[in-house]
N, C-alpha and C positions, 0 to 999 in steps of 0.2 A: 504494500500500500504506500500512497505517497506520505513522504513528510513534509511537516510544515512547523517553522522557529515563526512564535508569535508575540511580540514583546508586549509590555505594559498587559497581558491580559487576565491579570485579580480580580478586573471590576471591568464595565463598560462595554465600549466596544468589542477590544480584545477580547473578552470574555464573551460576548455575543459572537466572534469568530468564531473563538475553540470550540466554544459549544454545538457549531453547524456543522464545523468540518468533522471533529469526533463523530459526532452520529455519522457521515460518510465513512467511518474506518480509517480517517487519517491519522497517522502517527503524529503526536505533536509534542515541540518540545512551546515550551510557556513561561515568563518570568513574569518579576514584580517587585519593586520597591519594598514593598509589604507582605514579609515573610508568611504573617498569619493571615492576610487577604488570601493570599495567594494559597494558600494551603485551604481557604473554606472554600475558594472559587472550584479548586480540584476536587473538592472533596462534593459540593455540590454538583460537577458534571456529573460522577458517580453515582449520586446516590437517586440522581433524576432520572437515571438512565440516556445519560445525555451518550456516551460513548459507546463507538462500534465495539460489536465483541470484537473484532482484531485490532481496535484502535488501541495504541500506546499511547499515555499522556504523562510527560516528564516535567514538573516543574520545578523550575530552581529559580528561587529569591536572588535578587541581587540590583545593580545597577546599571545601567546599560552603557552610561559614562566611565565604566573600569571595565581595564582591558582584558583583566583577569575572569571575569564574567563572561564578556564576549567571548572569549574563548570558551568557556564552557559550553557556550547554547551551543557553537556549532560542533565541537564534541560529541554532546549529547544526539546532536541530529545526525550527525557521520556514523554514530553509534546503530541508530536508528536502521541507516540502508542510506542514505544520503537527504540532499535538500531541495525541496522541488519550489517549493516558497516561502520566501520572510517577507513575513509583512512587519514591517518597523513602525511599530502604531506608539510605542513609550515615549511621550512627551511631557515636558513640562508647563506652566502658565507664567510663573515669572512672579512678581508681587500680586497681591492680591487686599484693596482694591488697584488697577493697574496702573501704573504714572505715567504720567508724559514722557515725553524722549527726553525734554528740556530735564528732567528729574529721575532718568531713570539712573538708577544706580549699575555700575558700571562692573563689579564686581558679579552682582546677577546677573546681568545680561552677558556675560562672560559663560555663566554657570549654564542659561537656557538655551546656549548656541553649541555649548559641548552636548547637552543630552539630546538637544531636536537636532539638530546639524551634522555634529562632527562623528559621535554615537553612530547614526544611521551607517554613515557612508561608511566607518571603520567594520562593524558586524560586516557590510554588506561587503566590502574587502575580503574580510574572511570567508566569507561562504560564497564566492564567486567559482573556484575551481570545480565544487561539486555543483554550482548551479550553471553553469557551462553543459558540465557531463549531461545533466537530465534537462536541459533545452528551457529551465525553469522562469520562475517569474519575482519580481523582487513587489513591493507594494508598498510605497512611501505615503502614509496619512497626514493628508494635510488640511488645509483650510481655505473659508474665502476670505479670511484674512491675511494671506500671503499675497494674495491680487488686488484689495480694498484696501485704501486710506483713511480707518476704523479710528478713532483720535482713540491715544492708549492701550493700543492694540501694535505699536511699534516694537516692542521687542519679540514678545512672541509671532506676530506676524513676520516678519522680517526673518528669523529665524527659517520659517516655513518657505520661505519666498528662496532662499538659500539653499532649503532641502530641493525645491522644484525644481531650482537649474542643475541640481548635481543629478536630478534623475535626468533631467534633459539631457543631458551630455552623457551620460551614462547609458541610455538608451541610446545613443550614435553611437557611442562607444562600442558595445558589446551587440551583435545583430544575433548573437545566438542564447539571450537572457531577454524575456520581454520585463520590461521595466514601465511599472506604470503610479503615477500619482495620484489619488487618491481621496476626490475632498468630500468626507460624508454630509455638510451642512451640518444644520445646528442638532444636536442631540441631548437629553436630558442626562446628563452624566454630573459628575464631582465636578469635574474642572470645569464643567460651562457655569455651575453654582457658583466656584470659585471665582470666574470674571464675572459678574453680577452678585456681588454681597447683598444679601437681603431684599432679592428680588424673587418672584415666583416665576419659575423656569417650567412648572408643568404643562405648557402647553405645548413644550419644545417635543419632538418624538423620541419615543426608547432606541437606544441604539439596534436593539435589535429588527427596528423596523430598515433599517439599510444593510442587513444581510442580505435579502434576493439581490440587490443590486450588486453587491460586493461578488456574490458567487455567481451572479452573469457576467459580470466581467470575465473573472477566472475562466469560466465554459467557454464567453465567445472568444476571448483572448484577440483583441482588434492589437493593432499595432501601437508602440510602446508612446506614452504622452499622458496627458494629462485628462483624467476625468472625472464627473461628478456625479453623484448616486442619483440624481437628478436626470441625468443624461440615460440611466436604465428604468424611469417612470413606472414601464409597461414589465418591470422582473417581476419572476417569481421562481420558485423555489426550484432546482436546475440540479442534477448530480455533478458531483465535482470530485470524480476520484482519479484525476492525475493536472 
């Protein structure tokens, strides 16, 4: 079965991934900042019946910012039979309420360019030789804040905007990995709480409502660039076992 390195997936999206592709039987390897997020998240695929009986599911805590980590997942997924997809979804938000550029402290925005940025492309470094071998696909999450001029949305934006062009060029780069970007819109997650302090976000939708979209991509698999769970309107629920 295929494997699949899913970062940040404790909670949310990522979690709304594993959870799809397990039930297909894919082997996954999972991290997460939050040792015991991460360990209920697996523990809940489990006990839902979320995973294929031949599905593997590997989680190891850590940070995606340490090299030593990186190298784990893809370990873990070499261990596995190889790598057919990373989707790099572990990101950070930066301050929270967010500041202006004119105030952003410099030091942070240091920190949210190693985890969304630098993070992404270094993983994706590592697991390029076996995502070469299986003709694989890389999956950078981002936002419409990497393309909109959102006042206070400059550091994490920007960051995003960063991660875009390196899939751009990385997708010229490599013709035998399709490489694609990935911007879900708004979802009711932590971190969209987080950029809205004490505002109500339930009208925003569950992240699991842009998995059809996410796994028509992966089926149609169009050529490597940027796209929006918007742009698959008309998904619905599609097998995705390679």
């Amino acid at each position: 079965m295929p494997v699949a390195i899913i970062t940040g997936a404790s909670r949310g999206l990522g979690l709304a991934l594993a959870r799809s592709l397990a039930a297909d039987g894919w082997n996954l390897v999972i991290d997460g900042r939050d040792g015991a997020a991460l360990a209920d998240a697996t523990a809940a695929l489990d006990s839902a019946g979320a995973v294929g009986s031949e599905a593997n599911v590997r989680a190891i805590p850590g940070d995606v910012a340490d090299p030593a980590h990186r190298a784990q997942l893809v370990a873990a997924a070499t261990e596995l039979g190889g790598i057919d997809l990373l989707v790099n979804n572990a990101s950070v938000l930066g301050p929270s309420p967010q500041p202006t550029l004119a105030e952003y402290p410099l030091d942070v925005l240091t920190h949210v360019y190693e985890v969304n940025t630098v993070a992404p492309l270094a993983l994706t470094q590592l697991a390029l030789p076996a995502l070469r071998a299986t003709r694989g696909v890389v999956v950078d999450i981002t936002s419409d804040a990497a393309v909109e001029p959102y006042e206070g949305w400059g550091g994490y934006g920007s960051s995003k905007a960063a991660l875009e062009q390196i899939g751009n060029v990385l997708g010229a780069e490599e013709p035998d990995v399709h490489v694609y970007t990935f911007d879900p819109g708004d979802m009711r997650t932590r971190m969209h709480q987080e950029a809205f302090p004490g505002e109500d976000i339930s009208d925003r939708p569950e992240p699991e409502s842009v998995v059809p979209a996410f796994r028509r991509l992966l089926w149609e698999k169009p050529a490597s660039g940027r796209y929006r769970a918007s742009d698959f309107a008309s998904a619905v629920a599609t097998p995705v076992t390679s």
